[in-house]
N, CA, C and O of each residue as an XYZ file, in Angstrom:
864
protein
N     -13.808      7.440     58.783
C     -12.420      7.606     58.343
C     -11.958      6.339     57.642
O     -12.587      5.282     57.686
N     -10.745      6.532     56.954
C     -10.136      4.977     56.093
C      -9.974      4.578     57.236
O      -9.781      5.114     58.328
N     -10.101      3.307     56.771
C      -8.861      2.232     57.560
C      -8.461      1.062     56.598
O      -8.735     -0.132     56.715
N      -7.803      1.645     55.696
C      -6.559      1.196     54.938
C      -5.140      2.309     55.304
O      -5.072      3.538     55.312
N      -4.269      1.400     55.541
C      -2.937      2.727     55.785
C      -2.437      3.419     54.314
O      -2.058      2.739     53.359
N      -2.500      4.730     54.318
C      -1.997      4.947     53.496
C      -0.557      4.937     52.976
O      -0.088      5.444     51.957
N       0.065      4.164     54.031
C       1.871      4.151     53.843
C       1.775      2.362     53.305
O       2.739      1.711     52.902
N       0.786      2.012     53.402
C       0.349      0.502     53.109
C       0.303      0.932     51.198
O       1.083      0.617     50.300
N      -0.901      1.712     51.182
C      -1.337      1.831     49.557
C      -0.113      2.338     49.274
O       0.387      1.853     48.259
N       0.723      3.395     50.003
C       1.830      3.903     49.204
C       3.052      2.894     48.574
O       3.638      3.038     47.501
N       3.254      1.769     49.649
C       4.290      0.588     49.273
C       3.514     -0.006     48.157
O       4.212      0.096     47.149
N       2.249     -0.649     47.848
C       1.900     -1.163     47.205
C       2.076     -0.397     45.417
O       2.464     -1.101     44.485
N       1.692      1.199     45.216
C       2.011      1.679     44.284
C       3.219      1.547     43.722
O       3.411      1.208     42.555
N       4.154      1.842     44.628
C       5.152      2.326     44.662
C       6.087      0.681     43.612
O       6.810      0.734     42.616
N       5.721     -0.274     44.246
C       6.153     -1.505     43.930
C       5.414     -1.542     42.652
O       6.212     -2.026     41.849
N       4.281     -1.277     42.033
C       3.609     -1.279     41.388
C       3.896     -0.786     39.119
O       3.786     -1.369     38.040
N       4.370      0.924     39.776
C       4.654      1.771     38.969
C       5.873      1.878     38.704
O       6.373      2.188     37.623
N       6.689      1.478     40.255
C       8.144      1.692     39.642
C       8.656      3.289     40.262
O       9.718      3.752     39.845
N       7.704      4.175     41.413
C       7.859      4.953     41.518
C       8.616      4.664     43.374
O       8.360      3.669     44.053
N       9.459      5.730     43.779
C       9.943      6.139     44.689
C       9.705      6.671     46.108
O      10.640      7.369     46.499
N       8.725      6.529     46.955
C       8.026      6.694     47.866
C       8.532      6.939     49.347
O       8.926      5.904     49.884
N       8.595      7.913     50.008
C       9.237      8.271     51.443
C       7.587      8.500     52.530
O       6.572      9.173     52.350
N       7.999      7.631     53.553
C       6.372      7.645     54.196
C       6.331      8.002     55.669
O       6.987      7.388     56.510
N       5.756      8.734     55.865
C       5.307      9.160     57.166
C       4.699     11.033     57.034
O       5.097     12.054     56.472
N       3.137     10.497     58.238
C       2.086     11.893     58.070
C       1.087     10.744     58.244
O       1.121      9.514     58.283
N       0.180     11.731     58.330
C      -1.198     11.731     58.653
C      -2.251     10.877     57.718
O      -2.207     11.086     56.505
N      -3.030     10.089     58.144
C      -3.761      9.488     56.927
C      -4.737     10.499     56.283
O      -5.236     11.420     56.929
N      -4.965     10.290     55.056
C      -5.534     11.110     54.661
C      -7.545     10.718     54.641
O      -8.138      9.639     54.631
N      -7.983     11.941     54.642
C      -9.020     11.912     55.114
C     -10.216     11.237     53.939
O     -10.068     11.102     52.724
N     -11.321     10.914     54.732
C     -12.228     10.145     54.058
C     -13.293     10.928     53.627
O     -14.129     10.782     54.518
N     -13.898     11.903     52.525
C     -14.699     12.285     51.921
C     -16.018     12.181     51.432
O     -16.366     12.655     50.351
N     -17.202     11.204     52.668
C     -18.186     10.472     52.054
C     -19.568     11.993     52.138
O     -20.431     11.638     52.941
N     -19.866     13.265     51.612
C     -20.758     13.794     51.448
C     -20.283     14.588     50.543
O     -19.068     14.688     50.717
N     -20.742     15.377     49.410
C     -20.640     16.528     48.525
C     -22.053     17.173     48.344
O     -22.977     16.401     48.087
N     -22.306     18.468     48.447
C     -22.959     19.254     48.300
C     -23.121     20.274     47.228
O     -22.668     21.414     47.333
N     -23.674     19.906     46.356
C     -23.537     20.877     44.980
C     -24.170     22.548     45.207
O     -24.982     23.069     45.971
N     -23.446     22.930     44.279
C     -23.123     24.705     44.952
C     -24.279     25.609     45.004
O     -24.284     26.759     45.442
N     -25.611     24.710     44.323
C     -27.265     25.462     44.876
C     -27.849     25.014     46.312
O     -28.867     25.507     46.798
N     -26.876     23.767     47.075
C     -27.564     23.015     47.565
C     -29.046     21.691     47.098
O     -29.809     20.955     47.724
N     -28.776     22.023     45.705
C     -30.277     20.842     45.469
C     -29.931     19.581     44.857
O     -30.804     18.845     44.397
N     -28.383     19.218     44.817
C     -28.498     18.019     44.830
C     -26.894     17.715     45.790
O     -25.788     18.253     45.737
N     -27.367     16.790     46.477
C     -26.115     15.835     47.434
C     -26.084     14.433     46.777
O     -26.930     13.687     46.284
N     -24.245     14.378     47.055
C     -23.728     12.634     46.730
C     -23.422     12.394     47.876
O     -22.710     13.202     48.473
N     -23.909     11.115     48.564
C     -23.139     10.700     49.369
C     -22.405      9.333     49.208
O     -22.928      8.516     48.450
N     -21.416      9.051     49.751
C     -20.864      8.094     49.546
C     -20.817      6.608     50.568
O     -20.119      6.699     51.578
N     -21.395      5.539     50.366
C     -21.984      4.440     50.840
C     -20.602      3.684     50.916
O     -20.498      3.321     49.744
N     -19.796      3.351     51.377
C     -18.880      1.991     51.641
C     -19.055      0.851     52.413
O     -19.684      0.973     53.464
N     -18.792      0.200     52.221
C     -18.911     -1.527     52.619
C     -17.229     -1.904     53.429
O     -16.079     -1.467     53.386
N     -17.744     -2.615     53.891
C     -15.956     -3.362     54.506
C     -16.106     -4.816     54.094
O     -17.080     -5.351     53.564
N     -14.943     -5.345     54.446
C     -15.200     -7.452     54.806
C     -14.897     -7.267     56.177
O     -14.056     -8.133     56.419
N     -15.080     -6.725     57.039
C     -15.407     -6.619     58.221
C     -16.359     -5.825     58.679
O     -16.193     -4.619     58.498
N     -17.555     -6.274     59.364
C     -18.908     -5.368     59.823
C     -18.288     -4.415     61.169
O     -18.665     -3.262     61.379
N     -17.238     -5.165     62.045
C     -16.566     -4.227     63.064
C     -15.443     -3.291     62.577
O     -14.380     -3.534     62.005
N     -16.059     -2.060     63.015
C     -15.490     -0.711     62.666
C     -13.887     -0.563     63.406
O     -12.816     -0.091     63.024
N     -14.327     -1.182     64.558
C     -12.724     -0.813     65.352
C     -12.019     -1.899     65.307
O     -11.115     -1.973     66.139
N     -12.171     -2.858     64.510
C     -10.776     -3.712     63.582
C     -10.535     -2.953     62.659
O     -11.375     -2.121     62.315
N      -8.973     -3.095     61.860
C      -8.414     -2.565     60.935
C      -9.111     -3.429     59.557
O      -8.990     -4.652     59.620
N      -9.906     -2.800     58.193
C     -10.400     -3.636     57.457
C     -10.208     -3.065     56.404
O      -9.528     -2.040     56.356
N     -10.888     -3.729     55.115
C     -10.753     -3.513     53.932
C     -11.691     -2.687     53.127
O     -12.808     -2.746     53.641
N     -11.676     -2.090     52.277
C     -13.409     -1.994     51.394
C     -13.257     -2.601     50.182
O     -12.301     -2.790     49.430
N     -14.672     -2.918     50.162
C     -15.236     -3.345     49.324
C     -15.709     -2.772     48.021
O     -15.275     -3.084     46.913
N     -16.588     -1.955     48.265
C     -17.447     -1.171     47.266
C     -17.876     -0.082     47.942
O     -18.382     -0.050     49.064
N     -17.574      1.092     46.961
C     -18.068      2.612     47.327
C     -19.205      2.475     46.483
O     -19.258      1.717     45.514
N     -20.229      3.325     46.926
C     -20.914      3.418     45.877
C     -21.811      5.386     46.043
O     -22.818      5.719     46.668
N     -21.105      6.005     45.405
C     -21.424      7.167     45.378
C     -23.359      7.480     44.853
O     -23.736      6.765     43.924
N     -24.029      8.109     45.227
C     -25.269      8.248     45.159
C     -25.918      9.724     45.115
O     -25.865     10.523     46.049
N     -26.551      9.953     43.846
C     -26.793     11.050     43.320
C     -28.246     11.913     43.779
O     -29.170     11.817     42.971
N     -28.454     12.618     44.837
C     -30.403     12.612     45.328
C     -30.201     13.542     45.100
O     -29.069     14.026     45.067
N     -31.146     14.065     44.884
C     -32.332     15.772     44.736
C     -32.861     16.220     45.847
O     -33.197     15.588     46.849
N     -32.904     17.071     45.676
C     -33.773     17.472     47.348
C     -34.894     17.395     47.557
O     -35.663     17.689     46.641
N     -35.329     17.044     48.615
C     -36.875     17.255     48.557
C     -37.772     18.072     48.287
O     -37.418     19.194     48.647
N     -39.062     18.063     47.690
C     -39.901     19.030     47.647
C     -41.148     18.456     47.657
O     -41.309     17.490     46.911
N     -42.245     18.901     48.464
C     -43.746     18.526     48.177
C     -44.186     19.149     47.427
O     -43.734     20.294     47.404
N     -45.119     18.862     46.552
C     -46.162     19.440     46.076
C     -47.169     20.015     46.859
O     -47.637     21.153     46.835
N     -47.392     19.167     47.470
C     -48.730     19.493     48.539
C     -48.065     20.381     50.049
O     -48.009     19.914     51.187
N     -47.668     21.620     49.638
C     -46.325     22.945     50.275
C     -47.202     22.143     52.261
O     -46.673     21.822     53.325
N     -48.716     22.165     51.744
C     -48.825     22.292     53.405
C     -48.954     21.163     53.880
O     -49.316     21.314     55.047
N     -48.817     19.554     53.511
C     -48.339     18.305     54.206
C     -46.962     18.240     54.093
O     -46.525     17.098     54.237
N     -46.010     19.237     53.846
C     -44.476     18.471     54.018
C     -44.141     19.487     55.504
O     -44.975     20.304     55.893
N     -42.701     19.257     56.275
C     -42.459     19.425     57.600
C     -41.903     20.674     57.201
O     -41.123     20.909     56.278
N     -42.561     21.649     58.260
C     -42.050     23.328     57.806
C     -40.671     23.167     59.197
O     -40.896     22.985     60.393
N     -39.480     23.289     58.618
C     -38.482     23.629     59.306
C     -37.360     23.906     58.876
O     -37.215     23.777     57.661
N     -36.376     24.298     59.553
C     -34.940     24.670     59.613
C     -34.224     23.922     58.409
O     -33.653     24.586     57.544
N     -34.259     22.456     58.357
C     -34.102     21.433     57.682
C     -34.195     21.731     55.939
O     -34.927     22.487     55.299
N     -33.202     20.860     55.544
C     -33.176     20.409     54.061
C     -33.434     18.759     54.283
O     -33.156     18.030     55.235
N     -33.970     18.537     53.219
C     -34.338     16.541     53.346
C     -34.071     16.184     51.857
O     -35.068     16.477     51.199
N     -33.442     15.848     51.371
C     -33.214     14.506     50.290
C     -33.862     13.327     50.405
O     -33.780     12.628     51.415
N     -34.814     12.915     48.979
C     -35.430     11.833     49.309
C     -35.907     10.987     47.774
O     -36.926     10.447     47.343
N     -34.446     11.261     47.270
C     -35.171     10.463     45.598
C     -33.270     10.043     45.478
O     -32.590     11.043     45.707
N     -32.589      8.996     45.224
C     -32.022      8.678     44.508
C     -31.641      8.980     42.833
O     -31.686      8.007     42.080
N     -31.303     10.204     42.320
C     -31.546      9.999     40.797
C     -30.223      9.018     40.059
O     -30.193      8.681     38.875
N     -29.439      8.769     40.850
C     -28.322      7.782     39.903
C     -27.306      7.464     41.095
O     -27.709      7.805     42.207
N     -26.195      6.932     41.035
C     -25.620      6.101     41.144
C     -24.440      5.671     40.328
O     -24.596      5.019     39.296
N     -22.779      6.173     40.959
C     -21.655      5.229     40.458
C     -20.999      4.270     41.361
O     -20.739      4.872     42.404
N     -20.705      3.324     41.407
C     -20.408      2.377     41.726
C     -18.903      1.827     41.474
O     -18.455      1.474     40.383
N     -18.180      1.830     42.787
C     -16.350      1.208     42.140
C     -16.691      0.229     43.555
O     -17.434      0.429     44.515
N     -15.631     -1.097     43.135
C     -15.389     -1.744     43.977
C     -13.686     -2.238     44.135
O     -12.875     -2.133     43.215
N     -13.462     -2.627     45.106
C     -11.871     -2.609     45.243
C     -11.021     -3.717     44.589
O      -9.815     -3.841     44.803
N     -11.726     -4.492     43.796
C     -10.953     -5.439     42.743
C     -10.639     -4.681     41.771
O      -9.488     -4.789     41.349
N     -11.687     -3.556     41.036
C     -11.605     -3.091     39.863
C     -10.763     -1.989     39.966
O      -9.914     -1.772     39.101
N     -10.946     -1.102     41.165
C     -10.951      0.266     41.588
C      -9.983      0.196     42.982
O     -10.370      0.646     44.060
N      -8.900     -0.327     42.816
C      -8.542     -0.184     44.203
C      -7.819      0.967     44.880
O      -7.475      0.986     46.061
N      -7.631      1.929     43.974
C      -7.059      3.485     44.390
C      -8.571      4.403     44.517
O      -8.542      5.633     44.499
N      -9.565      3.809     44.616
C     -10.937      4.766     44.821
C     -11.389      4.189     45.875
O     -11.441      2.972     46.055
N     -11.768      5.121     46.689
C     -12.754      4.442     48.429
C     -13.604      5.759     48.204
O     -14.664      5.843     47.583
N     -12.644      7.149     49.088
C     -13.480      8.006     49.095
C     -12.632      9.088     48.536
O     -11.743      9.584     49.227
N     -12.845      9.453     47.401
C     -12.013     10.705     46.510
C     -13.098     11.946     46.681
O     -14.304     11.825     46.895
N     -12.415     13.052     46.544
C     -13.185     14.192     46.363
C     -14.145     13.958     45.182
O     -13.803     13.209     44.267
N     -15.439     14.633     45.179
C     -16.507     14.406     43.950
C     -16.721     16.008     44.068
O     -16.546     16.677     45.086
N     -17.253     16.598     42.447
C     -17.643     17.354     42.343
C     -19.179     17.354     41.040
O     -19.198     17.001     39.861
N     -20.133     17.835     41.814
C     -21.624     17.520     40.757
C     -22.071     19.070     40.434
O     -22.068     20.097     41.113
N     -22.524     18.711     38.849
C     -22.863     19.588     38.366
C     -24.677     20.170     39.305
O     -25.329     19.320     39.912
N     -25.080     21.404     39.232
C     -26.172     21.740     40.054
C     -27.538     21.092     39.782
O     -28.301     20.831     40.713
N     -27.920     20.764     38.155
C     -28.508     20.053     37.915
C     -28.063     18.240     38.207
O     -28.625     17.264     37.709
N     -27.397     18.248     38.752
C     -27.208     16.833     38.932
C     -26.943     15.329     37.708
O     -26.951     14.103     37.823
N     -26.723     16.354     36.548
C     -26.372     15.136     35.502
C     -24.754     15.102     35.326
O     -24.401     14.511     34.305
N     -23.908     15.527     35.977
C     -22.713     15.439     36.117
C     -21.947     14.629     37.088
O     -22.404     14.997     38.170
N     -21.065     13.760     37.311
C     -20.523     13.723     38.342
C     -19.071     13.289     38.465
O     -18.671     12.145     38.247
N     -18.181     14.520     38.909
C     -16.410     13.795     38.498
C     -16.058     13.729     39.851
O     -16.394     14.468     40.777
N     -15.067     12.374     39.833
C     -13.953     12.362     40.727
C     -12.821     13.065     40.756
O     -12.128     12.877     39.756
N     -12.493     13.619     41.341
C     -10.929     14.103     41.663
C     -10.328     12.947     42.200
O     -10.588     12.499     43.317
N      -9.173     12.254     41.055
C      -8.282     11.450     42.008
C      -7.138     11.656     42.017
O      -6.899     12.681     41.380
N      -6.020     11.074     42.537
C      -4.785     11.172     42.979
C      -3.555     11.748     41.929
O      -2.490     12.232     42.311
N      -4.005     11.559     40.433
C      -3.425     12.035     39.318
C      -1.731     11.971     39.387
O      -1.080     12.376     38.423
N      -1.072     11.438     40.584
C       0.068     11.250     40.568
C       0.720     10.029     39.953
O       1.551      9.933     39.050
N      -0.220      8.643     41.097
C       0.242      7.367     40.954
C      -0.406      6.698     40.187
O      -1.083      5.762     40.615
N      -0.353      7.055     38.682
C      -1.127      6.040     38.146
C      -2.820      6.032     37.410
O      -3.344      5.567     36.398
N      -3.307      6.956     38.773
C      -4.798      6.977     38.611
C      -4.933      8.074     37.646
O      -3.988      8.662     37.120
N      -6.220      8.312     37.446
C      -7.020      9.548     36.744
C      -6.729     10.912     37.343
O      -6.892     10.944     38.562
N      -6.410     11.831     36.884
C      -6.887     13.361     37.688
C      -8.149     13.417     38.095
O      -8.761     13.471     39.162
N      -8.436     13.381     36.638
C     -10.212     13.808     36.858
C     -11.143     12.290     36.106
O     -10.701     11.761     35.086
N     -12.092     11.905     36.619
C     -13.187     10.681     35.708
C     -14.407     11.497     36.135
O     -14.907     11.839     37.207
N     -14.760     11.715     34.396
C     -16.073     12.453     34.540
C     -17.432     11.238     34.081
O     -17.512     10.529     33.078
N     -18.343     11.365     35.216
C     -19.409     10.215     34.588
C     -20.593     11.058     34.448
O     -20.832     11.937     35.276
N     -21.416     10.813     33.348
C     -22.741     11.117     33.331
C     -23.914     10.720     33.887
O     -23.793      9.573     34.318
N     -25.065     11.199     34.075
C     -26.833     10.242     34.063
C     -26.723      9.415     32.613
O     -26.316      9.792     31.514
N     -27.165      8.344     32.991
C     -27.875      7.557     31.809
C     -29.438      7.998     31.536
O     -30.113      8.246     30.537
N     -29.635      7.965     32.850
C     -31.545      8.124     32.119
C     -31.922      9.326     32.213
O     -32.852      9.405     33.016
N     -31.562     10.576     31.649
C     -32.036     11.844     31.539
C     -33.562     11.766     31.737
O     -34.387     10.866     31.581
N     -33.647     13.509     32.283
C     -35.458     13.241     32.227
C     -35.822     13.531     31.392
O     -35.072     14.236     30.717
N     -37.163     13.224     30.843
C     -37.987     13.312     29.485
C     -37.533     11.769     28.974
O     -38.382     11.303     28.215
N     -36.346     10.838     29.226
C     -36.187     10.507     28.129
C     -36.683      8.755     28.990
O     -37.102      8.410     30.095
N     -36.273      7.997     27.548
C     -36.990      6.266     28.038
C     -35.938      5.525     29.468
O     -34.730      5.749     29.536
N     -36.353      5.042     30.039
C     -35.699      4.955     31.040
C     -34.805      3.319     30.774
O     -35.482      2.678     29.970
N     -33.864      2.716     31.094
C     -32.942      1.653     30.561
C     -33.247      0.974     31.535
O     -33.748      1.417     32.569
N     -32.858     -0.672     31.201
C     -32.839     -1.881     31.951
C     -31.670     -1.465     32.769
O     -30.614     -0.925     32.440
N     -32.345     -2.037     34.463
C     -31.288     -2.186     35.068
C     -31.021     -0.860     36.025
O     -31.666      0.140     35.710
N     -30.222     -0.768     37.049
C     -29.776      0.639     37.372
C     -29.398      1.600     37.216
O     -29.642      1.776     36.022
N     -29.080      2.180     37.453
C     -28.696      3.588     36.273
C     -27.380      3.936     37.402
O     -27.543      4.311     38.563
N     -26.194      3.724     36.786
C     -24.510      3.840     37.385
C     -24.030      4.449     36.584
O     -22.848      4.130     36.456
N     -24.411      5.392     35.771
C     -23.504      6.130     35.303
C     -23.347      6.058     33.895
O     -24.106      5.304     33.287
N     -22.492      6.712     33.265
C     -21.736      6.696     32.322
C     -20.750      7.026     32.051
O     -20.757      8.109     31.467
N     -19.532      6.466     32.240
C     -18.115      7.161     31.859
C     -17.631      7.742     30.441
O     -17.200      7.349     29.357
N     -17.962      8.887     31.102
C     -17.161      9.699     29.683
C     -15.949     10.251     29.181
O     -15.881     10.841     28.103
N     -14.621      9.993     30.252
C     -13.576     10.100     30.113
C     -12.995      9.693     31.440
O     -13.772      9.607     32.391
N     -11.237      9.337     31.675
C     -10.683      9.583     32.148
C      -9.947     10.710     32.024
O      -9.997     10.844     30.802
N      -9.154     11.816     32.508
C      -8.469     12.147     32.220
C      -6.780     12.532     33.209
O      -6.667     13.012     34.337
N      -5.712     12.098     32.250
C      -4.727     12.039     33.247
C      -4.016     13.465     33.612
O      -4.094     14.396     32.810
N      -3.540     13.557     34.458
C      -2.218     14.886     34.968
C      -1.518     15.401     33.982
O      -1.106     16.561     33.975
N      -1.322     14.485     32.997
C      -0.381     14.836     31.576
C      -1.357     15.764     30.721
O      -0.933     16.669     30.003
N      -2.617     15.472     30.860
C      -3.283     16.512     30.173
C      -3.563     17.583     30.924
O      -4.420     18.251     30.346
N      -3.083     18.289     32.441
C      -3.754     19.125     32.848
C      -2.506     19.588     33.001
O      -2.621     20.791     33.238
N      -1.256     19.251     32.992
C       0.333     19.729     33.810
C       1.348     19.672     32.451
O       0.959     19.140     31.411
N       2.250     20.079     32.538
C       3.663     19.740     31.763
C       4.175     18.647     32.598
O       4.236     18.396     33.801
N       4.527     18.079     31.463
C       5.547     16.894     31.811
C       6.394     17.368     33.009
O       6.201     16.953     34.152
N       7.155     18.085     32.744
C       8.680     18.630     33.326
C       7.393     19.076     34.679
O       8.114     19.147     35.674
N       6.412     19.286     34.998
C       6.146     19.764     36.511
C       5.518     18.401     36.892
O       5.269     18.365     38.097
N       5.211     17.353     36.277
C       5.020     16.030     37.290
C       6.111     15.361     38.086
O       7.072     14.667     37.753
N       5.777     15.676     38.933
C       7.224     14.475     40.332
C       7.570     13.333     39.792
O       6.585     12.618     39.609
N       8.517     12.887     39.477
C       8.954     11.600     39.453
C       8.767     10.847     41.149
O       8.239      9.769     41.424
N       9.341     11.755     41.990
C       9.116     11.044     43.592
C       8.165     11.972     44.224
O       8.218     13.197     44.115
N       7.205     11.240     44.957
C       6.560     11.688     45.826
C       6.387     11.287     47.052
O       6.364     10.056     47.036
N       6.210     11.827     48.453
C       6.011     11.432     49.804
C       4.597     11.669     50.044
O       4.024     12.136     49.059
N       3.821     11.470     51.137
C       2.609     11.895     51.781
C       2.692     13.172     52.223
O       1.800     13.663     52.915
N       3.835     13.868     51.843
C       3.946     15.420     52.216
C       3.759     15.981     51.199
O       3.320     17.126     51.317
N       3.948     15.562     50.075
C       3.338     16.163     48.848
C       1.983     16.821     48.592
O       0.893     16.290     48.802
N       2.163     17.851     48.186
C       0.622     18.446     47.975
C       0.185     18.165     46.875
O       0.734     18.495     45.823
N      -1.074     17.388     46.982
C      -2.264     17.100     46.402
C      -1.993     17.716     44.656
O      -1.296     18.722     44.533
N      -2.443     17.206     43.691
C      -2.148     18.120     42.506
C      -2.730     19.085     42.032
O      -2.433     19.885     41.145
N      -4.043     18.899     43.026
C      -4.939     20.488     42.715
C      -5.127     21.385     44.090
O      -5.893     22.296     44.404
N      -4.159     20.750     44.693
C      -3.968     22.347     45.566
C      -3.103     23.468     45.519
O      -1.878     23.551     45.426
N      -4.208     24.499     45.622
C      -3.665     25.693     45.162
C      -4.345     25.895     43.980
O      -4.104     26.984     43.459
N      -5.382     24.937     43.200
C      -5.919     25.367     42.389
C      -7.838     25.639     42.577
O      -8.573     25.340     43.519
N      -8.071     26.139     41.592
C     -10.118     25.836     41.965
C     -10.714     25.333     41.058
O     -10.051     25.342     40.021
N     -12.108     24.695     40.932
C     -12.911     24.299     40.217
C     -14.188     24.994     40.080
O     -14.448     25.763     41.005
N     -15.038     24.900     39.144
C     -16.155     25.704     38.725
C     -16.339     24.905     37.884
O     -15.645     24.063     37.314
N     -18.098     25.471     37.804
C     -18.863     25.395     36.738
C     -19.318     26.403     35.934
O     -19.841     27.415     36.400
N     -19.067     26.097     34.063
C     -20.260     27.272     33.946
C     -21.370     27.002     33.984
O     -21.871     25.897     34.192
N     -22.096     28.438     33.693
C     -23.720     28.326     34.222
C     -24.919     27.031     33.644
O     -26.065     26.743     33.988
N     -24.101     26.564     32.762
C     -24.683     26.086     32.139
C     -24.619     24.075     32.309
O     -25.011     23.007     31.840
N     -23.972     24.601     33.137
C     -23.614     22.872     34.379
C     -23.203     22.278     32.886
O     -23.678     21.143     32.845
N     -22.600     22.537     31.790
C     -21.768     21.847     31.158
C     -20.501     21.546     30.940
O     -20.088     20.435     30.608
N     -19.797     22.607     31.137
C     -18.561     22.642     31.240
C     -17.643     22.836     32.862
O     -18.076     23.563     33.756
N     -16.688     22.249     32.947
C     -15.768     22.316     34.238
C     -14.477     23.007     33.863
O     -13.620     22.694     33.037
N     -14.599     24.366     34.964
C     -13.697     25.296     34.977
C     -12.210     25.173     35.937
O     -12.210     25.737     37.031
N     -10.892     24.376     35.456
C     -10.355     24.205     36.233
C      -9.157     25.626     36.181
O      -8.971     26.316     35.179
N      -8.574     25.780     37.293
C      -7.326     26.939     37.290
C      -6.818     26.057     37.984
O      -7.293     25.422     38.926
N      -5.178     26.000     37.188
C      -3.979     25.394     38.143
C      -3.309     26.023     38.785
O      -3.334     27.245     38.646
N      -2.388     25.362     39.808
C      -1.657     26.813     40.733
C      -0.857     27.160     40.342
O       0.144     27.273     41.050
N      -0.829     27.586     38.787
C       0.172     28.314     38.459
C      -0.529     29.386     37.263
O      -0.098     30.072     36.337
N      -1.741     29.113     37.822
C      -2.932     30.380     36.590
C      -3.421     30.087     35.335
O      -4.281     30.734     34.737
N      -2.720     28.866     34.859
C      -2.803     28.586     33.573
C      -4.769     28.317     33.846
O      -5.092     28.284     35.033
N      -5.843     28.158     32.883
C      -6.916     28.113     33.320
C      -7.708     26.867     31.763
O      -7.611     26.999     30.543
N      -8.336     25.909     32.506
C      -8.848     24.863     31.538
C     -10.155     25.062     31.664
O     -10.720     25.337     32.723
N     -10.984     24.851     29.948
C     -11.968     24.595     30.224
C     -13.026     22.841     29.679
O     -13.632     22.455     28.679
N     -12.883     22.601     30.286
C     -13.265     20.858     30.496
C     -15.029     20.440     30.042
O     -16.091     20.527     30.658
N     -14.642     19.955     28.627
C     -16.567     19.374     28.587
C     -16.836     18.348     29.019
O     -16.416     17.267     28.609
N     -17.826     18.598     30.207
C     -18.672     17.460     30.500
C     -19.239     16.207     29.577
O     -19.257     15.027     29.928
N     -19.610     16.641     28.555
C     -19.973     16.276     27.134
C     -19.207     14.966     26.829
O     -19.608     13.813     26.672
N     -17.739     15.623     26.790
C     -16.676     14.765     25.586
C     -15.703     14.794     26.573
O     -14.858     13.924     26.366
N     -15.475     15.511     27.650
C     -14.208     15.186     28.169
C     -13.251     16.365     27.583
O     -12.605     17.000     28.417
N     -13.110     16.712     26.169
C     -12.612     17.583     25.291
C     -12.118     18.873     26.336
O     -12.860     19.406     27.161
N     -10.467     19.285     26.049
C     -10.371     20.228     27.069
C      -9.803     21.299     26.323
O      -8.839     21.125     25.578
N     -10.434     22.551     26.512
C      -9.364     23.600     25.787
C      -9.100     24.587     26.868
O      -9.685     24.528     27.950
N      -8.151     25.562     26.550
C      -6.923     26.373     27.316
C      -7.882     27.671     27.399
O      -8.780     27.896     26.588
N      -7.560     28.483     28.492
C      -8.504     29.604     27.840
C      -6.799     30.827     28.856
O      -6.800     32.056     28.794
């Protein structure tokens, strides 16, 4: 679970943006696994503290979200016949840390099935992104790059592009619902594009590609 208060991050925005803030509720919850919708690839999410003790109140450091494949042998009759799924290859890696990124710890993620996709859902109210879609750098087939492979950012995109003006809050509390609830996400088949519906039906369709969003 966090342990940053969120009535803490809320004063800090709030002082920040210039926005209006009423506090009290529940902290909100910490999101470190995603499961893409074939099951064959999982992100999980790695955080750090400046404190190694869990039951002091502490900070983070660096998330670092992590992109694996599932396992498979070749050799069907040396791997473990069971119940079990096993992940065991790293294919990428994004990386925020809390100097750069300090409204990201653990946000909802959503990955395309082939695994060359990977967006955050963030807070889209205060400031942050709705959606940051990052790519693979080192596709397969292709030459592989110096260094680790973290991604590629291919857009931010804000609330103003997914909402009307006139329906963004000027004030918000921790009772506020989330900006995509009540709405869903998808992929098409083609793990390129992201299918968003808002809760009010209007329906986007989002390229992975370019970021590029049209209305449908």
């Amino acid at each position: 679970m966090r342990r940053f208060s969120f009535i803490a991050f809320g004063l800090l925005l709030g002082i920040e943006f210039g926005v209006s803030f009423a506090h009290a509720g529940p902290l909100m919850p910490c999101v470190t696994a995603t499961l893409s919708a074939n099951s064959r690839i999982l992100v999980l999410n790695e955080l750090t503290f400046d404190d190694p003790d869990e039951t002091r109140p502490r900070h983070w450091r660096t998330s670092t979200f992590r992109v694996l494949s599932r396992y498979a042998e070749l050799n069907e009759g040396m791997r473990l016949n069971g119940p079990d799924a096993y992940w065991a290859h790293t294919l990428w890696s994004v990386v925020f840390t809390s100097a750069k990124a300090p409204a990201i710890a653990c946000p909802y993620a959503l990955v395309t099935d082939d695994g060359e996709y990977l967006i955050f859902v963030g807070s889209g109210y205060i400031g942050t992104a709705a959606l940051s879609i990052y790519h693979r750098r080192d596709h397969p087939g292709q030459p592989v790059g110096a260094g680790p492979d973290h991604g590629v950012l291919v857009r931010e995109i804000p609330l103003r592009d997914l909402w009307p003006q006139e329906r963004i809050p000027d004030n918000i509390t921790d009772h506020t619902p989330q900006w995509f609830a009540s709405g869903t996400f998808s992929f098409l088949p083609d793990n390129q594009t992201l299918v968003h519906r808002t809760r009010w039906g209007t329906t986007f369709l989002i390229s992975l590609a370019t970021g590029e969003i049209k209305g449908q």
